[in-house]
C-alpha positions as CSV (number, residue, x, y, z in Angstrom):
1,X,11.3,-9.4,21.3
2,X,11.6,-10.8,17.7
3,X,11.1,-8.4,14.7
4,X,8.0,-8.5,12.6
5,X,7.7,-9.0,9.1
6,X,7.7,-6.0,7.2
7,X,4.0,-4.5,5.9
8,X,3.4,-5.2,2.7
9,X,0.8,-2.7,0.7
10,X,0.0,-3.2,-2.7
11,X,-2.6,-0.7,-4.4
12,X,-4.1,-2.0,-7.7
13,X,-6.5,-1.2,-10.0
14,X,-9.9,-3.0,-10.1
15,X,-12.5,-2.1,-12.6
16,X,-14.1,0.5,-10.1
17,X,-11.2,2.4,-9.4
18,X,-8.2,1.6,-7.1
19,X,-7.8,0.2,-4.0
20,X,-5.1,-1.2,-1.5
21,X,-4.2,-4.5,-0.3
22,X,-2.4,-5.7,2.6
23,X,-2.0,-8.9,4.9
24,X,-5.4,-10.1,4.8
25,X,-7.0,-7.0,4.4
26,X,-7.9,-4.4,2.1
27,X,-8.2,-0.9,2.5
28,X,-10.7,1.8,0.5
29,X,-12.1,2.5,-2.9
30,X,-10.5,5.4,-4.4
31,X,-11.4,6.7,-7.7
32,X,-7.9,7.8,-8.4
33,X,-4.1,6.2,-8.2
34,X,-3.1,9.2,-6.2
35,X,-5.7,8.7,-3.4
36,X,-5.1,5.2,-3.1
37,X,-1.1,6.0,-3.2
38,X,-1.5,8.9,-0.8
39,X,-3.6,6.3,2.0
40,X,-1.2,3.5,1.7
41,X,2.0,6.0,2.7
42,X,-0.6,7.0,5.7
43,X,-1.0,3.5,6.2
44,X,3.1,3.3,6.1
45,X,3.3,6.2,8.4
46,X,1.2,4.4,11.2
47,X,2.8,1.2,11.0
48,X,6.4,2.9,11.0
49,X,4.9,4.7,14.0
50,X,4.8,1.0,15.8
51,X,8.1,0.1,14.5
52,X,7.0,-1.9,11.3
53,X,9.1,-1.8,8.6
54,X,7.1,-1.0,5.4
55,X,7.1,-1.7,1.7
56,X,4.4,0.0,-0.8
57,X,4.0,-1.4,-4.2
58,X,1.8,-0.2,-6.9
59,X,0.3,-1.5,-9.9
60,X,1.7,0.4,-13.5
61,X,-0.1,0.4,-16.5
62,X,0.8,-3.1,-18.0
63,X,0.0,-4.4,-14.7
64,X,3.4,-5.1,-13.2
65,X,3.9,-4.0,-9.8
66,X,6.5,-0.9,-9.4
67,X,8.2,0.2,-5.6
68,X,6.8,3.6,-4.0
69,X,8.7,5.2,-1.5
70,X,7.6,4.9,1.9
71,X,8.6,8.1,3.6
């Protein structure tokens, strides 16, 4: 059985708050960085679950997109 791709999560900030985005989907509103950060590693946990391989980005600041670990 051939490996699939990792998971790719990215959370960003949009002008209502933040929200996560992900191979063809996207996931919540959250009105804080923290939620959103905290639902993409439950996200992560799940997939991992299945066997996925996971990688969580997240938006800084100036807008450039920083690594979050994935426990």
């Amino acid at each position: 059985m051939p490996a699939s791709a990792a998971l790719r999560l990215v959370v960003v900030r949009y002008s209502d708050g933040w929200r996560i985005l992900g191979e063809k989907e996207r996931w919540g509103r959250y009105a804080y960085r923290v939620d959103a950060e905290e639902a993409a590693l439950r996200l992560a946990h799940k997939a991992k679950q299945a066997g996925r391989d996971v990688e969580i980005w997240v938006q800084d600041l100036s807008g450039r997109l920083e690594g979050l670990k994935a426990a």
